[in-house]
C-alpha positions, 0 to 999 in steps of 0.5 A, spaced: 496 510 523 489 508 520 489 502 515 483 502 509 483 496 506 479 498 500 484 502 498 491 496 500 484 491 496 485 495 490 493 496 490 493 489 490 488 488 485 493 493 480 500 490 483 503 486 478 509 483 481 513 481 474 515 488 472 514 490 480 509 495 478 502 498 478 497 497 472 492 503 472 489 507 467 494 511 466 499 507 464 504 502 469 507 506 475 512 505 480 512 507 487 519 510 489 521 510 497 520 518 497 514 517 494 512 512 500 514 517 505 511 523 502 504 519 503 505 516 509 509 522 513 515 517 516 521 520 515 526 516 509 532 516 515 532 514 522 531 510 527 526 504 524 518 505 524 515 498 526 508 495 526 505 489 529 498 488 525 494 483 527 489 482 521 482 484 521 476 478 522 472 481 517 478 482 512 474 477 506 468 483 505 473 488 503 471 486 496 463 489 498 468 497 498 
């Protein structure tokens, strides 16, 4: 699984914890579990997918994407 940190740099920038939704042009949206398999590919049920992600030394130039 490959990581875009452009992309987790907008998510984040969109992300608005108090109503635990995302703001984007078309208006508030939320993302359910389904949602999050469906575009990630791992299976809702069954044994636990776990990744250990050391972060990138270059991570203060995502805002440059």
């Amino acid at each position: 699984m490959t990581v875009d940190p452009c992309l987790i740099t907008a998510l984040v920038d969109h992300w608005r914890p108090e109503t635990s939704t995302f703001h984007l042009s078309l208006g508030e949206v939320t993302i359910t579990l389904k949602d999050g398999a469906t575009l990630t590919g791992l299976p809702i049920d069954g044994d636990p997918f776990i990744v250990i992600y050391q972060m990138m030394s270059g991570w203060g130039c995502v805002r440059d994407c």
